[in-house]
Phi, psi and omega in degrees: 000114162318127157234145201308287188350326204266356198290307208285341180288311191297321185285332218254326170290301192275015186270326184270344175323306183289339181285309180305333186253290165340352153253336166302334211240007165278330194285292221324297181346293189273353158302281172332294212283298177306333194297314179314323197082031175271161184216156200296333186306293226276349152315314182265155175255000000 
């Protein structure tokens, strides 16, 4: 059941999502690369 209550949480969790995510999946990026031994150096061309 929708509650009025959850409106001002919700917009503000979605004003911000994309920003929450475009960082999650940039730190995600670099843990991989680290688990790998990859390094930003040897990434670029």
């Amino acid at each position: 059941m929708y509650s009025r209550s959850d409106s001002p949480g919700s917009t503000s969790f979605n004003a911000h999502a994309g920003a929450l995510w475009a960082r999650f999946t940039t730190y995600l990026r670099r843990e991989i690369a680290a688990g790998l031994g990859m390094t930003k150096a040897s990434n670029s061309s």
